[in-house]
gemmi code that builds the backbone of each chain (N, CA, C; Angstrom):
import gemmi

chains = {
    "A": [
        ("UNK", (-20.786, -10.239, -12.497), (-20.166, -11.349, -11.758), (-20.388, -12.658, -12.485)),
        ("UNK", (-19.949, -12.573, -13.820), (-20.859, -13.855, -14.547), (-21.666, -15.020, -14.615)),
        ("UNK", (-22.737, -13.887, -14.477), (-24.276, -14.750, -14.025), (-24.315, -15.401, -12.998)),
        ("UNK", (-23.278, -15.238, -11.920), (-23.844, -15.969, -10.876), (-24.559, -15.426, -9.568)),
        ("UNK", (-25.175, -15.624, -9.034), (-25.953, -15.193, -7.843), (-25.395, -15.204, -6.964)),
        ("UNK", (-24.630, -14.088, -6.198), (-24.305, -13.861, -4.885), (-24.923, -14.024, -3.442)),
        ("UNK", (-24.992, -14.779, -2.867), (-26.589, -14.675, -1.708), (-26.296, -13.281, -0.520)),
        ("UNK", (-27.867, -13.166, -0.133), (-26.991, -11.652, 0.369), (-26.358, -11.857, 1.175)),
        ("UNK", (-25.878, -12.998, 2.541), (-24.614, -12.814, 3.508), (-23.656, -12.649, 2.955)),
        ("UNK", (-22.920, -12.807, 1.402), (-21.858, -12.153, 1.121), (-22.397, -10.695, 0.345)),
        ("UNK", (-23.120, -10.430, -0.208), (-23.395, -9.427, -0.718), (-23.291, -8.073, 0.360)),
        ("UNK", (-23.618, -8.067, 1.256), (-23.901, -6.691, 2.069), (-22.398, -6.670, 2.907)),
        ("UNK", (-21.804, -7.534, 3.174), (-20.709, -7.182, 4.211), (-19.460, -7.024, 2.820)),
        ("UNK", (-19.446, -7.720, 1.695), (-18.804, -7.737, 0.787), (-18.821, -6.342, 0.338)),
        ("UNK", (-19.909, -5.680, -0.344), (-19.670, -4.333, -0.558), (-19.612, -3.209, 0.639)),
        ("UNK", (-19.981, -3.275, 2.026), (-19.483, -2.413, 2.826), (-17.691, -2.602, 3.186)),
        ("UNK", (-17.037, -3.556, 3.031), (-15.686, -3.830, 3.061), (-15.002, -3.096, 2.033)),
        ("UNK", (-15.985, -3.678, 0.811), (-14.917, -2.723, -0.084), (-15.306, -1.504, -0.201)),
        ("UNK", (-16.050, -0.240, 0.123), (-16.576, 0.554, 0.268), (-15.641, 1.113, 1.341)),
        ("UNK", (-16.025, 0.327, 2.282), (-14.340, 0.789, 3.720), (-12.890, 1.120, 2.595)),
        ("UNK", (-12.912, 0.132, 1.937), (-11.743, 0.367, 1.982), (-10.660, 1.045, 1.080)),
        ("UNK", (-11.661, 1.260, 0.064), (-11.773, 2.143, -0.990), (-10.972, 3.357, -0.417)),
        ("UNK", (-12.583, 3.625, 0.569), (-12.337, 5.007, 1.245), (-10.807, 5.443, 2.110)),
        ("UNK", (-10.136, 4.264, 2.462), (-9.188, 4.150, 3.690), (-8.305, 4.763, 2.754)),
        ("UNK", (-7.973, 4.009, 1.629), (-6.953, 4.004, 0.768), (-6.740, 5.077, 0.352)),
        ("UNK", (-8.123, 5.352, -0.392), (-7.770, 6.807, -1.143), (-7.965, 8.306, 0.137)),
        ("UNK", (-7.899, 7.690, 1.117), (-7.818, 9.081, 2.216), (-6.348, 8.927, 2.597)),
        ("UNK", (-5.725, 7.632, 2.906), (-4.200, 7.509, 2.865), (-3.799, 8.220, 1.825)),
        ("UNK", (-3.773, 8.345, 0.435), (-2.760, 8.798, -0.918), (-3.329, 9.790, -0.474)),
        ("UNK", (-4.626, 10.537, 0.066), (-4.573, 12.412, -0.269), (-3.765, 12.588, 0.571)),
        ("UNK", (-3.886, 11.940, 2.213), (-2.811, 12.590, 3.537), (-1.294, 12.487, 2.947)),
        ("UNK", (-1.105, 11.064, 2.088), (0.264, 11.092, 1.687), (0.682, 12.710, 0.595)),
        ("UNK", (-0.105, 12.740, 0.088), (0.177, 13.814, -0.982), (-0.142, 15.214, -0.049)),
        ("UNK", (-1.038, 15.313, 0.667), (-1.251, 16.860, 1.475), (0.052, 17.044, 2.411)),
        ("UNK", (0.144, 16.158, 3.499), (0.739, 17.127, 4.580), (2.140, 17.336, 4.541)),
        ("UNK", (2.625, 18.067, 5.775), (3.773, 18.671, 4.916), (5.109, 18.126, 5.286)),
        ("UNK", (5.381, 17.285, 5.807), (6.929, 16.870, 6.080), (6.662, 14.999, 6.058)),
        ("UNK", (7.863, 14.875, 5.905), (8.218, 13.499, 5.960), (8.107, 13.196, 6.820)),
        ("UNK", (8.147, 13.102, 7.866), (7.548, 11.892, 9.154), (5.781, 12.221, 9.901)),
        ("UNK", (5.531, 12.971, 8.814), (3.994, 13.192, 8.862), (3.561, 12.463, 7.678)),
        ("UNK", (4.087, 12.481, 6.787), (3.531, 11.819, 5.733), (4.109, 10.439, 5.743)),
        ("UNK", (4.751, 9.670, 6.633), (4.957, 8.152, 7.017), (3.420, 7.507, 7.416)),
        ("UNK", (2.910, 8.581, 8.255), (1.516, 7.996, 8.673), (0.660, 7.309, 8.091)),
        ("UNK", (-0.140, 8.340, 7.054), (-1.475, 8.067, 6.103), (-1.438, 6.871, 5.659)),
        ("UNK", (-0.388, 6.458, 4.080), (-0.487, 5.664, 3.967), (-0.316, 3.810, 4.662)),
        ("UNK", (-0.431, 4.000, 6.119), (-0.420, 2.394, 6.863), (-1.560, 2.433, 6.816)),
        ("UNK", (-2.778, 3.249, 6.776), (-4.383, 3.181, 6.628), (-4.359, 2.264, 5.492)),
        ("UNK", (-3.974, 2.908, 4.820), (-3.861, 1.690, 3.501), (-3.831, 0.364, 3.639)),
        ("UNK", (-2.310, 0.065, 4.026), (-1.618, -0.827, 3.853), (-2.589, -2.133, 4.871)),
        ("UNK", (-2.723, -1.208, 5.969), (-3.427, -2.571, 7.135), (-4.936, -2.629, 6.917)),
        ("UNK", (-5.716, -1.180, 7.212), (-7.359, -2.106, 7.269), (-7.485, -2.253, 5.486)),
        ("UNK", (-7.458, -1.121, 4.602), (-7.431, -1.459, 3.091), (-7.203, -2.776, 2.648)),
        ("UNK", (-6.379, -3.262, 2.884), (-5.987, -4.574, 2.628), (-6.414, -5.589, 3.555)),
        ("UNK", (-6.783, -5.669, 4.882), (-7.631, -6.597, 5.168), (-9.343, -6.764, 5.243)),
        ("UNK", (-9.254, -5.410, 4.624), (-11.009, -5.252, 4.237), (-11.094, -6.027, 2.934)),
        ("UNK", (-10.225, -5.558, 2.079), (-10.052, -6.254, 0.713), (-10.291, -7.608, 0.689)),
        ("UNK", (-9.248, -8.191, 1.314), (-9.029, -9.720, 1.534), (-10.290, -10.230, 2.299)),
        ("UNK", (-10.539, -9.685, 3.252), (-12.238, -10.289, 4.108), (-12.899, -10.657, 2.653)),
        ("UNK", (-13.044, -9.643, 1.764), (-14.340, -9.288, 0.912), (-13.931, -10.909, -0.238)),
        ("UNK", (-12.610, -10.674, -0.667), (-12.145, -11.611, -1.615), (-12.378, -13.208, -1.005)),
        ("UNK", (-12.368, -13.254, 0.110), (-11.976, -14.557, 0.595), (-13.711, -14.933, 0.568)),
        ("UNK", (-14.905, -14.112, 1.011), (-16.041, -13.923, 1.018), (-16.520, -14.783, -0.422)),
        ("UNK", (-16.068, -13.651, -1.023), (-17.158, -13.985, -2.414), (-16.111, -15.380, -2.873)),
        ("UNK", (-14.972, -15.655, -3.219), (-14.479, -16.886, -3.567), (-14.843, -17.756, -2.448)),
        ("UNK", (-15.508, -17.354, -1.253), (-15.897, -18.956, -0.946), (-17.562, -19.175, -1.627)),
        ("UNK", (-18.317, -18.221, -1.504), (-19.872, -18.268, -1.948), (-19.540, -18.562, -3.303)),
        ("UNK", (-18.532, -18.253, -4.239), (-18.546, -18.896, -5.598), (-18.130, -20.381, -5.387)),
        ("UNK", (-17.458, -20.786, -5.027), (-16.881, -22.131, -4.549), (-17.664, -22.817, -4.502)),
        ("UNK", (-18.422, -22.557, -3.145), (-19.362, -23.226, -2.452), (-18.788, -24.224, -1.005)),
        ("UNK", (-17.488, -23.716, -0.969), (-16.404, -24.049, -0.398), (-15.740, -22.960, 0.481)),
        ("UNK", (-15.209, -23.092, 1.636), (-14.160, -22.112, 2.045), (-12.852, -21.963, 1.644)),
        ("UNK", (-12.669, -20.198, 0.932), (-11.760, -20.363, 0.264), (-10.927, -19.293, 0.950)),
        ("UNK", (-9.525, -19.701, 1.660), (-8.827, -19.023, 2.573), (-7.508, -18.614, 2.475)),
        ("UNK", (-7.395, -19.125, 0.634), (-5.422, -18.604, 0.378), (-5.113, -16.899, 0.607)),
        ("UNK", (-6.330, -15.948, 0.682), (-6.062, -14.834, 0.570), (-5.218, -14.331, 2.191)),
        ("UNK", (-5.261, -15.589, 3.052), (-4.719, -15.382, 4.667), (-3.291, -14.852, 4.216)),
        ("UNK", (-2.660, -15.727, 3.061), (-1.081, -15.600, 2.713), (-1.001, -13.850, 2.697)),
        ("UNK", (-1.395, -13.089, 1.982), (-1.327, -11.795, 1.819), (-1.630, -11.044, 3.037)),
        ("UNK", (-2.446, -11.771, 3.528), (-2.587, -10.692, 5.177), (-1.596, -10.727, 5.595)),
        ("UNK", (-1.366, -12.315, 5.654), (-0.252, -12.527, 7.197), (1.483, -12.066, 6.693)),
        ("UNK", (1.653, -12.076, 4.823), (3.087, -11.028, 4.183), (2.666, -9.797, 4.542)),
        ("UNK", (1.954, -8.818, 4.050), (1.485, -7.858, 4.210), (1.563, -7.195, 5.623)),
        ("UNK", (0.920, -8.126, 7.048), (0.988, -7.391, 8.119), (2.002, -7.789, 8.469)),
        ("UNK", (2.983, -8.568, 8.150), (4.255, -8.880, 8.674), (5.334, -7.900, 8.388)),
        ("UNK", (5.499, -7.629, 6.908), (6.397, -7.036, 6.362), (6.057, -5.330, 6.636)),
        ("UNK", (4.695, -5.171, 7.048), (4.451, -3.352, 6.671), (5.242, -2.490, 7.858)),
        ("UNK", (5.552, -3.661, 8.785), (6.102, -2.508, 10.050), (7.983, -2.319, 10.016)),
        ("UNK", (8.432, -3.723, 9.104), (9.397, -3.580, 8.412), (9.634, -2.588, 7.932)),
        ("UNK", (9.405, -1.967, 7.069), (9.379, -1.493, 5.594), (9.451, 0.135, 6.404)),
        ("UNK", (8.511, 0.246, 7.051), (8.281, 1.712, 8.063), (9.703, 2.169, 8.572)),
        ("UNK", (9.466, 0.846, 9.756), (10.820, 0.977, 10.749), (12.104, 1.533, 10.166)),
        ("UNK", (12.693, 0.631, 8.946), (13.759, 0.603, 8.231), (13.404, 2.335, 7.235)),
        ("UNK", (12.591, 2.571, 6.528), (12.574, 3.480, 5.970), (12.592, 5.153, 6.912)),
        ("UNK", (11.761, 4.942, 8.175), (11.867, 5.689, 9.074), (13.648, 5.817, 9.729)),
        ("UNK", (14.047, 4.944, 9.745), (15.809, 4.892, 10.428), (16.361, 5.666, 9.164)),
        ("UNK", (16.338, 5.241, 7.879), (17.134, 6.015, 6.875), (16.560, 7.369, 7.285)),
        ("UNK", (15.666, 7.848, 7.334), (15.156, 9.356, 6.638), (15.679, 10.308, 8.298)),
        ("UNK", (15.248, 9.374, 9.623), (16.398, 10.198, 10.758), (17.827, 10.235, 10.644)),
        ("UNK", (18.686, 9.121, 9.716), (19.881, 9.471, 9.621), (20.146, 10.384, 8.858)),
        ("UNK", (19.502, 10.618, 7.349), (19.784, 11.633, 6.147), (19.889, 13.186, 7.121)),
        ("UNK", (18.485, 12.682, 7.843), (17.967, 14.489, 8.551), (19.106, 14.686, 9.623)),
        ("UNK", (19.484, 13.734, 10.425), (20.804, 14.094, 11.215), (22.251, 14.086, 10.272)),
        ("UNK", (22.352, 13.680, 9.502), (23.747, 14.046, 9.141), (23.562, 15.593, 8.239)),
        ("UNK", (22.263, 15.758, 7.564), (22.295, 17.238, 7.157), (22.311, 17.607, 8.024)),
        ("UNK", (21.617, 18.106, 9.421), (21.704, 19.437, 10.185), (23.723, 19.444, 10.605)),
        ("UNK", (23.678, 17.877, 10.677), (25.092, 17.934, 11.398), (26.515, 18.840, 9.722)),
        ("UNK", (25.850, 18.499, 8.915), (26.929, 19.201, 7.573), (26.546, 20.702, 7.787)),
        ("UNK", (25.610, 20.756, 8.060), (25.071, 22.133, 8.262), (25.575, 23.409, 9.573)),
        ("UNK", (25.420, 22.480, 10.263), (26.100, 23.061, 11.797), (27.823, 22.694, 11.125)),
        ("UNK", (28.445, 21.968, 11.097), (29.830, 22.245, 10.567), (29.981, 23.234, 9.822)),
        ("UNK", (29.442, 23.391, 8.565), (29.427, 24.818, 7.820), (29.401, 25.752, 8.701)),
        ("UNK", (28.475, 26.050, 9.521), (28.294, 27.339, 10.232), (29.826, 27.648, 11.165)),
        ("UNK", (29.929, 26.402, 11.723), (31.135, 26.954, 12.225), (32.473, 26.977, 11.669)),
        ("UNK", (32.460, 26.893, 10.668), (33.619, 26.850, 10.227), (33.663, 28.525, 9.484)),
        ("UNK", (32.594, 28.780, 8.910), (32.322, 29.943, 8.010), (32.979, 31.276, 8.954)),
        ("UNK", (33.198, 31.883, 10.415), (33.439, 32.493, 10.583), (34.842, 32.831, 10.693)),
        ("UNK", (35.781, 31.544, 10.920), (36.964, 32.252, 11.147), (37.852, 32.202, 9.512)),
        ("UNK", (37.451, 30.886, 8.960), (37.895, 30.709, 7.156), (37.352, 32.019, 6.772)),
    ],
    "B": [
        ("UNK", (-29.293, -8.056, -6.118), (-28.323, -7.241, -5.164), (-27.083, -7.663, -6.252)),
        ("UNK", (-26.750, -8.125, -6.997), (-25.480, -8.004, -7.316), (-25.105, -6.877, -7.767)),
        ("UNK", (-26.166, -5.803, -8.345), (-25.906, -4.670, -8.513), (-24.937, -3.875, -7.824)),
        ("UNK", (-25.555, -3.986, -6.278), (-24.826, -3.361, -5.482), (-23.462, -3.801, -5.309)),
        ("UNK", (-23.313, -4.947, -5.260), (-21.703, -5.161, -5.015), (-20.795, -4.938, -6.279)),
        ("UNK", (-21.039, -4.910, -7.925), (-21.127, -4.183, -8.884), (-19.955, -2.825, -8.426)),
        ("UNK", (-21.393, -2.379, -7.651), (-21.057, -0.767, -7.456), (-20.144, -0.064, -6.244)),
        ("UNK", (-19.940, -0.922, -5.799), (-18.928, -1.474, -4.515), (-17.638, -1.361, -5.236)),
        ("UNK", (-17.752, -2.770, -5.742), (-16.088, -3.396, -6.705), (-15.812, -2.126, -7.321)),
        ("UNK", (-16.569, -1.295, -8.034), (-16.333, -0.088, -9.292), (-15.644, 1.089, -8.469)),
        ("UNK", (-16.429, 1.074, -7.128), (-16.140, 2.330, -6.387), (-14.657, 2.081, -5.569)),
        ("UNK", (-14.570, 0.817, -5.076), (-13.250, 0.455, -4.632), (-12.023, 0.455, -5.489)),
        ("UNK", (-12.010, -0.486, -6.826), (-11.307, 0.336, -7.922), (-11.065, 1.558, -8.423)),
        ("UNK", (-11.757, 2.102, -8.335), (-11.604, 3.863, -8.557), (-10.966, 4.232, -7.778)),
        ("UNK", (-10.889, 3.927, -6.505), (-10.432, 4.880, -5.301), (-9.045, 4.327, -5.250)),
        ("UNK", (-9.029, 2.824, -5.938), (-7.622, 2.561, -5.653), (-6.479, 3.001, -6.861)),
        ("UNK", (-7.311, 2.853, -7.822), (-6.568, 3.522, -8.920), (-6.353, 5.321, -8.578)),
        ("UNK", (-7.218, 5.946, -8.200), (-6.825, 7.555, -7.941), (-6.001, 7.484, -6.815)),
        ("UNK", (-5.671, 6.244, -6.290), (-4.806, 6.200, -5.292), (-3.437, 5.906, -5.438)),
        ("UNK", (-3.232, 5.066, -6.962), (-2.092, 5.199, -7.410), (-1.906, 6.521, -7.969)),
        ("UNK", (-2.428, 6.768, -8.425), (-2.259, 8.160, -9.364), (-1.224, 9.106, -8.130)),
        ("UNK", (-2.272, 9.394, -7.317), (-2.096, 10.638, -6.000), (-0.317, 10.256, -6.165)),
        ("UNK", (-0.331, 8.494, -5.718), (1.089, 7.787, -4.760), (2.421, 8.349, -5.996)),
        ("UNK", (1.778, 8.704, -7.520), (3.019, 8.623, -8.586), (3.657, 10.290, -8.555)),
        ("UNK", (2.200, 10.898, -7.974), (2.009, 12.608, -8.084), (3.368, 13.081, -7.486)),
        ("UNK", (3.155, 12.207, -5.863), (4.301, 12.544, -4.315), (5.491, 12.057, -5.238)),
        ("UNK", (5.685, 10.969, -6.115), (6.823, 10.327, -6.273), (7.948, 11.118, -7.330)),
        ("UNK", (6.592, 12.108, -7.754), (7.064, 12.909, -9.060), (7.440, 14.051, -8.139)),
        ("UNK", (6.509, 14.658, -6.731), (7.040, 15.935, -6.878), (7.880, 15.540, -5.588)),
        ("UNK", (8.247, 14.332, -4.770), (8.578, 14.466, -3.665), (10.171, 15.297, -3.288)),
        ("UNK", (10.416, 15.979, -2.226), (11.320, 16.638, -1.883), (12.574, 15.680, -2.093)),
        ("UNK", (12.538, 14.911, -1.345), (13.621, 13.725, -0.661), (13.159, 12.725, -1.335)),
        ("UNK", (14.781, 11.942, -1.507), (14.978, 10.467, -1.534), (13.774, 9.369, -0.798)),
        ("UNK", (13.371, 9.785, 0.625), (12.520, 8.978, 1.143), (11.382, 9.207, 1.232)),
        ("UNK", (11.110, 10.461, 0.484), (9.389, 10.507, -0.159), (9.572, 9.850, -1.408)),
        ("UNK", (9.926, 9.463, -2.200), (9.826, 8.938, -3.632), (9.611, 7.348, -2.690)),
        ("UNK", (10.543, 7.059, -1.801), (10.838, 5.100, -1.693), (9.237, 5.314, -1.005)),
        ("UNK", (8.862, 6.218, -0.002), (7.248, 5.831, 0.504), (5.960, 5.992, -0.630)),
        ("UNK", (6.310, 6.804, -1.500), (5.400, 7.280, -2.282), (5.339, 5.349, -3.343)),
        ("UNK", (6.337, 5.006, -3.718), (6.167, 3.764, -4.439), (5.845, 2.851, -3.549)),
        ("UNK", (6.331, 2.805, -2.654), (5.689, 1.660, -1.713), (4.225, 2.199, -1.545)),
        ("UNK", (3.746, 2.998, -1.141), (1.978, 2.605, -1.381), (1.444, 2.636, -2.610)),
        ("UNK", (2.755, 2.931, -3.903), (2.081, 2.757, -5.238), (2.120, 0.989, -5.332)),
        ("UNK", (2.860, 0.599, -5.285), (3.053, -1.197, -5.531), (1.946, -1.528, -4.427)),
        ("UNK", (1.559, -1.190, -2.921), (0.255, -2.231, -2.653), (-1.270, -1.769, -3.496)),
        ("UNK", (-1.013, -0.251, -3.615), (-2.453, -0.137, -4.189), (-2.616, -0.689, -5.914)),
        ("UNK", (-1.405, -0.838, -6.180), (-1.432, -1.880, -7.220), (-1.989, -3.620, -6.889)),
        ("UNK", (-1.426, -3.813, -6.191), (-2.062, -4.901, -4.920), (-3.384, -5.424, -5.442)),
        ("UNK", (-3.823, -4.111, -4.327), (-4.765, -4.219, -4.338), (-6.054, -3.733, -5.500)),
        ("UNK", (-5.331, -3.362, -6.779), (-6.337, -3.069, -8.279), (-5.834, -4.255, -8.453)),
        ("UNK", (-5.166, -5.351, -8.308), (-5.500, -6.761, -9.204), (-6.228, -7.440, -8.304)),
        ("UNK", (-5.947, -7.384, -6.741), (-7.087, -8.367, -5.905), (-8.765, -7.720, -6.390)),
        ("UNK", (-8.554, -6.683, -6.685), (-10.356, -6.008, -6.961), (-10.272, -6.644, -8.565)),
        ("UNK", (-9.508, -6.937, -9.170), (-9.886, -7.490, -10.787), (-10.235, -9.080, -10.677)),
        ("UNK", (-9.234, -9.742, -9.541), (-10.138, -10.767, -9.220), (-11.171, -11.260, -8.645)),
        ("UNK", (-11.451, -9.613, -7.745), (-12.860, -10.292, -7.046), (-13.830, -10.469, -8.313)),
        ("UNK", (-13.492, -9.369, -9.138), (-14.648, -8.920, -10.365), (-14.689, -9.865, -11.400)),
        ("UNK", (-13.547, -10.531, -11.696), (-13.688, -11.685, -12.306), (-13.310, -12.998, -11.832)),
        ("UNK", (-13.562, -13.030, -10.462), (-13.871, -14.898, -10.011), (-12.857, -15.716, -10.830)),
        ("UNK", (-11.681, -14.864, -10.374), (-10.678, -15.927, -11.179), (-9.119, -16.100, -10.434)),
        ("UNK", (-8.427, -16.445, -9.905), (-7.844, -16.997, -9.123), (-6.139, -16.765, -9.628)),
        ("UNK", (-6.201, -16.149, -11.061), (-4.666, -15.851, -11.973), (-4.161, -14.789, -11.154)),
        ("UNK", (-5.227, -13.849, -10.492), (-4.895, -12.545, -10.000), (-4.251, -12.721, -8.871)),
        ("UNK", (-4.306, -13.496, -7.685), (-4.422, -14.077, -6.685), (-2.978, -13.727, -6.788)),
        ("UNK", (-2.281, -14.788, -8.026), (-0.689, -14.579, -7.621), (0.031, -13.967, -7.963)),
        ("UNK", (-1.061, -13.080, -9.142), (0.247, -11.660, -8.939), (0.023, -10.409, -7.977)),
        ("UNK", (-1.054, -11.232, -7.068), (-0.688, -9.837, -6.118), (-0.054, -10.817, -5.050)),
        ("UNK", (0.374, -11.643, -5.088), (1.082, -12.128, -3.928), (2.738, -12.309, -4.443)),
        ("UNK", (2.808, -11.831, -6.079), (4.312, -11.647, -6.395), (4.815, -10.324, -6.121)),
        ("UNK", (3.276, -9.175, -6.391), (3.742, -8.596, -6.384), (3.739, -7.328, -4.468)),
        ("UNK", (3.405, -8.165, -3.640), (3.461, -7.889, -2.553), (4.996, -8.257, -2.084)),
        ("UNK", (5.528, -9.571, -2.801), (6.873, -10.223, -2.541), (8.079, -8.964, -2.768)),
        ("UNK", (7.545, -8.668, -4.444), (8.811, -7.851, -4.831), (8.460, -6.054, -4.157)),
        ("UNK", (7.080, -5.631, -4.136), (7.444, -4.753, -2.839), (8.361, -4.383, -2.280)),
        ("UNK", (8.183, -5.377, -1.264), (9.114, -5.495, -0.069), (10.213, -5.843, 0.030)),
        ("UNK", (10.391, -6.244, -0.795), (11.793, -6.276, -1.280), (12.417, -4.813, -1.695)),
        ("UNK", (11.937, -4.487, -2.793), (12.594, -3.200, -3.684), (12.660, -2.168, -1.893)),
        ("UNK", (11.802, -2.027, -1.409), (11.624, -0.865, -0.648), (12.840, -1.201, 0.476)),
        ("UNK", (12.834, -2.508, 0.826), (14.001, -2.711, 1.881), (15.285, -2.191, 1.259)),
        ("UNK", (15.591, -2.927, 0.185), (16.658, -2.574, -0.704), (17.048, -1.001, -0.773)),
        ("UNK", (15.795, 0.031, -1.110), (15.836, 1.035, -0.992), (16.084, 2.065, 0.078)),
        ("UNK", (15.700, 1.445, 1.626), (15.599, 1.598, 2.643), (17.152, 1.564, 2.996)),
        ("UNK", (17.830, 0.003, 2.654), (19.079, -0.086, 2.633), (20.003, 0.979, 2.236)),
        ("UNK", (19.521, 1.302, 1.042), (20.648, 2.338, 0.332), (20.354, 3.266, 1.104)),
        ("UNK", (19.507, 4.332, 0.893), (19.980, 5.640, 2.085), (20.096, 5.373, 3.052)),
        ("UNK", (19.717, 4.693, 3.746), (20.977, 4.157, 5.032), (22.308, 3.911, 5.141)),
        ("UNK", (22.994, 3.426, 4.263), (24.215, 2.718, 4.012), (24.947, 3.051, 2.810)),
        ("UNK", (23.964, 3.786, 1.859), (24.882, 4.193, 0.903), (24.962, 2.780, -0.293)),
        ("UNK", (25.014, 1.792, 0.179), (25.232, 0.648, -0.641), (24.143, -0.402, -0.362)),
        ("UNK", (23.675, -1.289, -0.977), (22.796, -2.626, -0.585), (23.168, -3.875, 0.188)),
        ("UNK", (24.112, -4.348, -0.876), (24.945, -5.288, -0.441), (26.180, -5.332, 0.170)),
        ("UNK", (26.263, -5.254, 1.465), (27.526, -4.892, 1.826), (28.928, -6.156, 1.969)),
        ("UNK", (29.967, -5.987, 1.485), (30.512, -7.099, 1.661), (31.256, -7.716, 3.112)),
    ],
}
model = gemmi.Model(1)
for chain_id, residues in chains.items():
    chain = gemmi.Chain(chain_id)
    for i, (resn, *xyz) in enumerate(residues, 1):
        res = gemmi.Residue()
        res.name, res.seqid = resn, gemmi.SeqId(i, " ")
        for name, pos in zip(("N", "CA", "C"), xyz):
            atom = gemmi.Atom()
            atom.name, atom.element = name, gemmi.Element(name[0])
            atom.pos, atom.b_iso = gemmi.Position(*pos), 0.0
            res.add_atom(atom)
        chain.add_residue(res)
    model.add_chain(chain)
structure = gemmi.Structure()
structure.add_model(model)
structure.setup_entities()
């Protein structure tokens, strides 16, 4: 941390944050990569996106104020894009992936009925 | 104690980097169109978040705004993306 002395009120909550959130994250990418369908795998990664990233930012805003010596609070901007935009991003991506899945079963069910009398 | 937070920052980086990795794995093997757009969208924040952990580690403030550019263009690309299999097109006239 170049040579500077951290005092421990940021030291201990600073590394249990990022320690949280480490963990959040990389348990989001395994659930994203393990389970087995698309609106199961929408889940995992918001672990990420929400405490990951505001554990992060706690920790960042932490140690840049104890380096400062000052309160240092620009890291709010990224919370407040971040929790704004993540339910966006869901919502909208969740609406595409029920329309794709309803217009296949629906091409699908047309095929079927058409296949018996053609 | 700075050790420990050291070993904190190292362990949080790791997890976020094997976290891109995992997010490129889904993007490579995903079934559907909308596993690839989710699989990059948690690749671009955990990118995010490996430059906010490069600035905690180096007390330097350059990092700051490219994870706040790159939280911008995110959300963007993914809406955009979101757009298209929905609509087929982005911009509609």
């Amino acid at each position: 941390m170049n040579g500077v002395e951290l005092p421990l009120w940021v030291t201990i909550p600073g590394s249990l944050l990022l320690v949280a959130a480490g963990f959040l994250t990389l348990t989001g990418a395994i659930g994203l990569l393990r389970l087995p369908d698309f609106f199961m795998r929408m889940h995992p990664p918001t672990m990420g996106t929400t405490l990951g990233t505001g554990c992060v930012l706690i920790a960042s805003m932490l140690v840049s104020s104890a380096l400062d010596q000052r309160p240092v609070i620009h890291e709010l901007l990224i919370t407040v894009f971040v929790v704004i935009t993540a339910p966006v991003t869901a919502m909208l991506l969740m609406r595409a992936a029920v329309f794709r899945a309803r217009r296949k079963s629906d091409e699908a069910a047309e095929a079927d009925r058409g296949a018996p009398p053609g | 104690m700075n050790a420990v937070f050291d070993y904190a920052a190292w362990f949080a980086s790791l997890c976020f980097v094997l976290a891109m990795l995992i997010a490129l794995l889904r993007m490579f093997l995903g079934p559907a169109a909308q596993d690839r757009v989710i699989a990059l969208d948690t690749f671009y924040l955990n990118g995010m978040l490996t430059l906010l952990m490069l600035g905690i580690r180096s007390s330097s403030t350059v990092y700051f705004d490219m994870a706040l550019l790159i939280a911008l263009f995110g959300f963007a690309s993914t809406i955009a993306f979101a757009k298209f299999l929905l609509r087929g097109e982005v911009i509609e006239p």
